[in-house]
Every structure is written in C-alpha cells, then in structure tokens.
C-alpha positions as CSV (number, residue, x, y, z in Angstrom):
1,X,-59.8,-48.5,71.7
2,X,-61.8,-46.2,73.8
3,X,-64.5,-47.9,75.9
4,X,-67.0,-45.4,75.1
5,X,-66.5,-47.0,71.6
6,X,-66.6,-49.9,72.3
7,X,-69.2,-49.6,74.0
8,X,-71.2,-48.1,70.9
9,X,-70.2,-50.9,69.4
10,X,-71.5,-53.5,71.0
11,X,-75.1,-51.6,72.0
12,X,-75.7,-50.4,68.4
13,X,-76.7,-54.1,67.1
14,X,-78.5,-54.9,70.1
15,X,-80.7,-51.5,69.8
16,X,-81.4,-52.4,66.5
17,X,-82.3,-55.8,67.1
18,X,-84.5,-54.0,69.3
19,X,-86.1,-52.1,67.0
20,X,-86.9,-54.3,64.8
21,X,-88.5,-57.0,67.0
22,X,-90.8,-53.6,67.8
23,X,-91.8,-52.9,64.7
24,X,-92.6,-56.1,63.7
25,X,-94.8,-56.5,67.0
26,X,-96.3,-53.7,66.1
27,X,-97.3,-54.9,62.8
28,X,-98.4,-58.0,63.9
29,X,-100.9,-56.4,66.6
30,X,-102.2,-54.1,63.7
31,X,-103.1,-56.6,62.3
32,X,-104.8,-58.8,64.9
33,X,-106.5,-55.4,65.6
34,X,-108.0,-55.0,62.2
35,X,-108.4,-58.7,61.3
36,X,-110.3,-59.7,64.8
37,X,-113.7,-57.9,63.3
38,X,-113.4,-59.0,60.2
39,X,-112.7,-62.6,61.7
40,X,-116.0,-62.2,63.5
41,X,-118.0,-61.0,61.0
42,X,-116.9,-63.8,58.5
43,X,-117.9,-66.4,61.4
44,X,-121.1,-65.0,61.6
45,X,-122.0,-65.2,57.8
46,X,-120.7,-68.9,58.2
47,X,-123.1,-69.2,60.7
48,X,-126.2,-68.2,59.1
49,X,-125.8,-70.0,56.0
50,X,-124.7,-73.1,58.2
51,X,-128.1,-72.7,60.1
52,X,-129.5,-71.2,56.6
53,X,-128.6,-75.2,55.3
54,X,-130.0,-77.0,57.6
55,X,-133.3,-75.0,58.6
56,X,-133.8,-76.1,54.8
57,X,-132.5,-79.5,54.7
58,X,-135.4,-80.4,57.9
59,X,-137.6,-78.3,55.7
60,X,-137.5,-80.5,52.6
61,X,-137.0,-83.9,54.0
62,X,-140.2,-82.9,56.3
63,X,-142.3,-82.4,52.9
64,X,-140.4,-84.9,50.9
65,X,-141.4,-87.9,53.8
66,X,-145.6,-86.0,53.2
67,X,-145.2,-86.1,49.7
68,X,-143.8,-90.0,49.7
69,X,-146.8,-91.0,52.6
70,X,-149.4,-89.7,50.1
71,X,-147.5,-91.4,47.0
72,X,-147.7,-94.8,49.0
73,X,-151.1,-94.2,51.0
74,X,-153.7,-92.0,48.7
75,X,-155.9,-91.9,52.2
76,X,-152.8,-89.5,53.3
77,X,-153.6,-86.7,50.8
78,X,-156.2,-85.9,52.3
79,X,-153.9,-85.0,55.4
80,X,-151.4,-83.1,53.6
81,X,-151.7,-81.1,50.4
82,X,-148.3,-81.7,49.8
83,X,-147.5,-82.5,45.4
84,X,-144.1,-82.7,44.5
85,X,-142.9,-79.6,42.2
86,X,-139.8,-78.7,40.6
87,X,-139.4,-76.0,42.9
88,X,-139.4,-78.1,46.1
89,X,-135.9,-78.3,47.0
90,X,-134.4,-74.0,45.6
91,X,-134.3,-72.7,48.5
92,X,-132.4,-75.7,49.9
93,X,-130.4,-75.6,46.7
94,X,-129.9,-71.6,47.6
95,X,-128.4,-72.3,51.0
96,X,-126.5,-75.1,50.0
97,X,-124.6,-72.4,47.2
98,X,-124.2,-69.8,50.7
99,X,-122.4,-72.6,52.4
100,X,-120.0,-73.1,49.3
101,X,-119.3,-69.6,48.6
102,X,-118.6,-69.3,53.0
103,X,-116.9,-72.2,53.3
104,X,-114.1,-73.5,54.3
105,X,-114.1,-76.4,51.5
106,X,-114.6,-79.6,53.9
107,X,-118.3,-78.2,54.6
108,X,-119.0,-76.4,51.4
109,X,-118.2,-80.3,50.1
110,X,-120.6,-81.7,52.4
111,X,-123.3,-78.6,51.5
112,X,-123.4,-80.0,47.7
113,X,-123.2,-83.5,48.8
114,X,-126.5,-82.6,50.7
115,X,-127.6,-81.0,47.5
116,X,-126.9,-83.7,45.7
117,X,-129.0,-86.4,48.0
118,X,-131.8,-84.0,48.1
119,X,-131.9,-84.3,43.8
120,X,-131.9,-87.9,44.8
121,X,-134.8,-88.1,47.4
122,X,-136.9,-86.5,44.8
123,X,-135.8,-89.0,42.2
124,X,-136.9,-91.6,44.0
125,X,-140.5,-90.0,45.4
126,X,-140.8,-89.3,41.0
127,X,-140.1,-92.7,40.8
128,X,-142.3,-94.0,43.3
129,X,-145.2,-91.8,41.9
130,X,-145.0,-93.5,38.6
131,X,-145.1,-97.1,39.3
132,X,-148.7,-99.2,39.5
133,X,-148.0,-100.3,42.8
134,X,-145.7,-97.8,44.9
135,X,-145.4,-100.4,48.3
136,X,-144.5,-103.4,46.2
137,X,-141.9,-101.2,44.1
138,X,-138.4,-101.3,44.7
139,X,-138.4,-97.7,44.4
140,X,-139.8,-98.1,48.1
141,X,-136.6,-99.1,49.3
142,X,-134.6,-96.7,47.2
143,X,-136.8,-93.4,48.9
144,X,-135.6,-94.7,52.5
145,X,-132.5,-95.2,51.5
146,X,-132.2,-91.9,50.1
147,X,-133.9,-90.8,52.3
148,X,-131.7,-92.0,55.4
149,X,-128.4,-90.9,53.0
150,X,-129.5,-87.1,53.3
151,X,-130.3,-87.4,56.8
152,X,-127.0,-88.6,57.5
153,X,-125.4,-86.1,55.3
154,X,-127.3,-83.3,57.2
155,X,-126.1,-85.0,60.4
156,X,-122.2,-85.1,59.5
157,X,-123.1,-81.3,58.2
158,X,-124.4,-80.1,61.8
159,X,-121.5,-81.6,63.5
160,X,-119.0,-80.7,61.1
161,X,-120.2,-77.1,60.9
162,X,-120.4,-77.1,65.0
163,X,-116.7,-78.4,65.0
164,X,-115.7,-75.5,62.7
165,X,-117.6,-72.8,64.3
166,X,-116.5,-73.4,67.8
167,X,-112.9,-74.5,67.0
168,X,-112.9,-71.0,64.6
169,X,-114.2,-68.7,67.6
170,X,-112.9,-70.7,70.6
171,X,-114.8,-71.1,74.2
172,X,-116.5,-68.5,74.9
C-alpha cells in the first residue's frame, strides 16, 4: 500500500475527531454565551422577590407585635393605631407567591412555610383579642410562640436565600 494512503488513512479519523470535538465546543460556548444573561437576569428576579419576602415578613411581624401590645395593654393604643384587618398580611402573602413562582423549590417551600406562620401569628393575636383576660390567656403563649416560629422561618429564609444567591452567582 502506498504511504500516501496510508497515510489518509490513518489522518482522516483523527481530523474528524477533530471536527467534531469543534463543533461541539462551539455549541457549548453558544450556549454559555446566550444563557450567561439570561442566568443573570433570572438571579436578579430571585433576588428582589427574596428581599421582596422578607422586607414584608419584618413588615408584618413589626405590626403584628403593635397590634398584640395594644390587645394585651389597652394604654398601648393610644401609641399605635394599629387594628388587625384581614388585609394585614397580602402583600406578604404576594411576595411569598414571587418567591414560589422564582424559586428554586427548597426556598419557595420555606416562602409558604413563612406564609403559613404568618396565618398563624394572626390567629393567635384574633384569639387573644377575644378572650376576657388576654395576659392570663393561654393564647399569650401561643402569639410568642408563633410569633418566634415565623421569626425563625424568616431567619432560615435569609440564610437560605443568601446561600443560593451567592452559590448561584459565585464570588464576585
């Protein structure tokens, strides 16, 4: 056989070996190229409703704590006009259905388990506001512990959402 062929031969596979390690290279960097925005933008939307969540979450336990000093000590409505209302807890509600349509499941979980604890703190404040004597009611304890389950929630949110955001975007 003529070395010329053989030489053909033994090149050709290699070349398109080649050629197709290239083109999927370049496929792959296409598509870092197109995905890196989009990437960036979808960590950005994470972000505000993160910060969206838990701007409201400080907002409501804030006014649910008013609403359950004036509930236990009349003297404190005169402090604070502060009644409790259906409507109290829709905007936390609102950023609590962002952060489960963002994501990623593990803190859209822990968004409606903040929801949920927030229906519960104002349980407990109805509760309290329809007994004879709020202090000596065990509805008392029930409001801090309800109280201290949704500000641990919204603590294992913050970190959570901190470990995602920075693990997501890396060190920058």
């Amino acid at each position: 056989m003529d070395s010329a062929v053989v030489a053909a031969l033994i090149t050709t596979p290699t070349a398109v070996l080649a050629a197709a390690a290239a083109y999927a290279a370049g496929r792959a960097q296409a598509r870092a190229a197109h995905r890196g925005p989009v990437d960036a933008i979808r960590r950005q939307h994470q972000r505000e409703a993160y910060a969206a969540l838990v701007a409201e979450v400080a907002k409501y336990e804030n006014h649910m704590f008013r609403v359950y000093l004036a509930t236990i000590d009349p003297r404190m409505q005169h402090h604070w006009n502060d009644t409790l209302t259906t409507q109290d807890n829709e905007a936390l509600v609102f950023a609590a259905a962002a952060v489960r349509l963002e994501g990623p499941a593990h803190l859209a979980d822990m968004a409606h388990q903040i929801e949920l604890a927030s229906n519960h703190v104002y349980g407990a404040v109805l509760e309290l506001q329809h007994t004879d004597d709020p202090v000596a009611s065990p509805a008392d304890t029930k409001f801090e512990e309800r109280h201290n389950t949704l500000k641990d929630r919204a603590k294992a949110f913050v970190e959570a959402a901190s470990a995602h955001l920075n693990g997501a975007s890396g060190r920058q």
